[in-house]
C-alpha positions in Angstrom: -43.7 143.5 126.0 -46.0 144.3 129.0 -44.8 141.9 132.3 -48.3 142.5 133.9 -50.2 141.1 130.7 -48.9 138.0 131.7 -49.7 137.6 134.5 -51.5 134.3 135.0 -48.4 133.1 133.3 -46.2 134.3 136.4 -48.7 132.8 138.9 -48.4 130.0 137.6 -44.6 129.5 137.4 -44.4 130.2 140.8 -46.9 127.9 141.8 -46.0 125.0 140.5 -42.0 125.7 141.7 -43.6 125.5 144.5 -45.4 123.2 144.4 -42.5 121.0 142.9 -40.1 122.4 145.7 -42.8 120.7 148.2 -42.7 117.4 147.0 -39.1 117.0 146.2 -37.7 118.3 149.5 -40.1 117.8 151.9 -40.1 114.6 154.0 -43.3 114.9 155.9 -45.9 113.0 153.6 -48.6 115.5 154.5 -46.9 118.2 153.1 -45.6 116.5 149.7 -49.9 115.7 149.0 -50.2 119.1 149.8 -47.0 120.2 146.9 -49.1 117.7 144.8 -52.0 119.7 144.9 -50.5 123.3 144.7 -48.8 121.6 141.5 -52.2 119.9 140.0 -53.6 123.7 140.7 -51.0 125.6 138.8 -51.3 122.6 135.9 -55.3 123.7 135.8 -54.6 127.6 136.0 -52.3 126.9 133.1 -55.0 125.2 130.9 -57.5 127.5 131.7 -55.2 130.8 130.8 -54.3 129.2 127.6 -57.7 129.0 126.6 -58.8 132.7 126.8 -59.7 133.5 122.9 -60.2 137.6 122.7 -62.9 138.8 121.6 -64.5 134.6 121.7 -67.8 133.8 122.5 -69.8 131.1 124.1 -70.2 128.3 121.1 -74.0 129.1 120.4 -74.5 129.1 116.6 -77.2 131.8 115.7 -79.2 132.2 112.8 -77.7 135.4 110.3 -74.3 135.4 112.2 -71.7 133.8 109.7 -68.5 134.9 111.2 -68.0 134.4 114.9 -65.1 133.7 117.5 -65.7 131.2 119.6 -64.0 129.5 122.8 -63.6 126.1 123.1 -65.2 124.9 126.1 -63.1 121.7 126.0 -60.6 122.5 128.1 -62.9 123.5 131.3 -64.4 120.6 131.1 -61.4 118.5 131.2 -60.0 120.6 133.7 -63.5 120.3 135.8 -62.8 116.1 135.0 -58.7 116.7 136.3 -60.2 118.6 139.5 -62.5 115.3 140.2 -59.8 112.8 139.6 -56.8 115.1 142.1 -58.9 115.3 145.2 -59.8 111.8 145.1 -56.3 111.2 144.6 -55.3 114.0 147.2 -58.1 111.6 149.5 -56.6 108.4 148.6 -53.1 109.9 149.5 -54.4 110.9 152.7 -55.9 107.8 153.8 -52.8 106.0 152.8 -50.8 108.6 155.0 -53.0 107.5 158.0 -52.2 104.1 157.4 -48.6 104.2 157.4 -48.9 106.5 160.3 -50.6 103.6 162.0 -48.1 101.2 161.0 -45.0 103.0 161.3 -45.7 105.5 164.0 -44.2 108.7 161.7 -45.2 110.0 158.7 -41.4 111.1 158.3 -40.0 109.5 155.1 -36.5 109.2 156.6 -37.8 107.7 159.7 -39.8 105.0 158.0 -36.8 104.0 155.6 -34.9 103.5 158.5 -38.2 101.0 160.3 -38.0 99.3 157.1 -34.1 98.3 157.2 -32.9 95.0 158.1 -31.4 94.7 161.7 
C-alpha cells in the first residue's frame, strides 16, 4: 500500500480536523467562520478526489468509439454550486459577526453569554 498515493486523502483529513478543532474550541467568532471554511474546503477537496476515474475522459460521445471511460462531471459542478452557497454563507456569517460586535461590544462567545445573563 503506497501512503503517498493517497495523498489528497491525508490533506484532507488534516484539514477538516482542523478545521473542526477551529470551530469547536475557538471562542472568537471570526475564527470559528474561518474553521467553517477550512472545513467546507476539505468537504470539496474530498468530492473532487473521489471523482478521479483513471484512464476517464471528458464525456464527449464520438462517432466509431464504442468503448470509452468517462468522468462524471457532476460532482464539479456541485462542488462549483457548494463553493457559491459557503462564501455567501462565510459573508452572511461575517456580517452577522459585525452586528453582534456592535451590539455586544466583543466578538468573544464567553463574553457575550455572560452580557446576555440576567442580573
Amino acid at each position: 500500500m503506497e501512503v503517498l498515493g493517497y495523498y489528497n486523502y491525508w490533506v484532507f483529513a488534516v484539514l477538516l480536523m482542523i478545521g473542526f478543532y477551529a470551530v469547536i474550541a475557538r471562542s472568537n467568532l471570526i475564527k470559528k467562520l474561518l474553521g467553517l471554511a477550512i472545513f467546507q474546503s476539505a468537504v470539496f477537496l474530498m468530492y473532487i478526489t473521489m471523482n478521479k476515474v483513471e484512464g476517464g475522459t471528458a464525456p464527449i460521445i464520438q462517432k466509431g468509439v464504442v468503448d470509452q471511460i468517462f468522468s462524471n462531471p457532476l460532482p464539479q459542478v456541485l462542488i462549483l454550486t457548494a463553493i457559491v452557497v459557503g462564501v455567501s454563507t462565510t459573508a452572511l456569517g461575517l456580517a452577522i459577526v459585525v452586528r453582534i460586535k456592535e451590539t455586544y461590544g466583543s466578538i468573544e462567545e464567553h463574553e457575550i453569554f455572560e452580557a446576555d445573563l440576567p442580573k
